[in-house]
C-alpha positions in Angstrom: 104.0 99.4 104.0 102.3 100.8 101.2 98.5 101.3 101.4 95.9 102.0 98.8 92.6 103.4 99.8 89.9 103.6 97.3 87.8 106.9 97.5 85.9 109.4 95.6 87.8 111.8 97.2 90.7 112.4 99.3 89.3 115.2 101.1 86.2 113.0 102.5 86.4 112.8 106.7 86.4 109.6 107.0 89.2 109.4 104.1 91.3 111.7 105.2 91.1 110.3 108.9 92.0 106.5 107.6 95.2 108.1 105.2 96.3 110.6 108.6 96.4 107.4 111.0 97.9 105.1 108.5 101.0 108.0 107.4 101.3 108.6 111.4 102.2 104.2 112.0 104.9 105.0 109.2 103.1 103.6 106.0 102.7 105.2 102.5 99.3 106.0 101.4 97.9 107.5 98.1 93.7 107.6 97.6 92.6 106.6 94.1 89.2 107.3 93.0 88.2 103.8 91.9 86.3 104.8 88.7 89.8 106.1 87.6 91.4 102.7 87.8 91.6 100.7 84.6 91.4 97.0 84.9 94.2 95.3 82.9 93.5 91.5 82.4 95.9 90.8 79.6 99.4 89.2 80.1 100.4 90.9 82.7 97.1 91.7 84.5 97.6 95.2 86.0 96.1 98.6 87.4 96.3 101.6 85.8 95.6 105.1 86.3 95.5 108.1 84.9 96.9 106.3 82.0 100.1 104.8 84.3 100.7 101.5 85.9 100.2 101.5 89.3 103.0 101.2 91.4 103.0 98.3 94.3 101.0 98.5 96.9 100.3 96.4 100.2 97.1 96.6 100.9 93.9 97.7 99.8 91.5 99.4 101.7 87.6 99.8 100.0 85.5 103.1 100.8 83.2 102.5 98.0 80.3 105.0 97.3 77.1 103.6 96.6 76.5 105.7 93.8 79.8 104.1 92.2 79.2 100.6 94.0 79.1 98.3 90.8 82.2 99.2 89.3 83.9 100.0 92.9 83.2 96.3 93.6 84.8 95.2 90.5 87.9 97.4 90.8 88.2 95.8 94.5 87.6 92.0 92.9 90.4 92.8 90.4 93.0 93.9 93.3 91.8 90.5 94.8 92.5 88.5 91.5 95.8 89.9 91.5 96.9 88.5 95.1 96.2 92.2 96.9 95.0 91.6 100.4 91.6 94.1 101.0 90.7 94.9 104.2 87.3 94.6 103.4 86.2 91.8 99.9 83.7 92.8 97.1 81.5 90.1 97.9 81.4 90.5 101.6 81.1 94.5 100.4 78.4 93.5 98.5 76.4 91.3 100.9 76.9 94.0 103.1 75.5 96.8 101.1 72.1 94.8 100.2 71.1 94.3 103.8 
């Protein structure tokens, strides 16, 4: 399994914890800092970053900093729109974060 957690940083506890227990059940994880990823819609839609197509990954799982929540939402919506299963939606993120 390949897993994708979007983070400001790797190094963050709760981060770390999440990437630690998913490598331990056997699954690949990178952290990508979701104002990094570039939003391809044209034919193909993609992900970059860092200027390089993302490889495949699994699953996506959302630790989106309110101080990066707009475009965190929107990077999360695109990995939707591209048939990525997220642990956790951008509108269900979103609703949450208002309350």
């Amino acid at each position: 399994m390949h897993l994708t957690i979007l983070s400001r940083r790797a190094g963050i506890y709760t981060t770390r914890r999440l990437a630690q227990a998913a490598r331990l059940r056997g699954a690949r994880v990178r952290v990508l800092d979701p104002v990094r990823v570039e939003m391809h819609l044209a034919d193909p839609p993609g992900a970059y970053y860092e200027r390089k197509r993302l490889a495949r990954t699994d699953v996506v799982v959302p630790r989106i900093a309110p101080s990066v929540q707009a475009y965190g939402l929107a990077v999360v919506n695109h990995f939707q729109m591209l048939g990525i299963p997220t642990l956790n939606g951008a509108a269900g993120s979103r609703r949450a974060a208002t309350r």
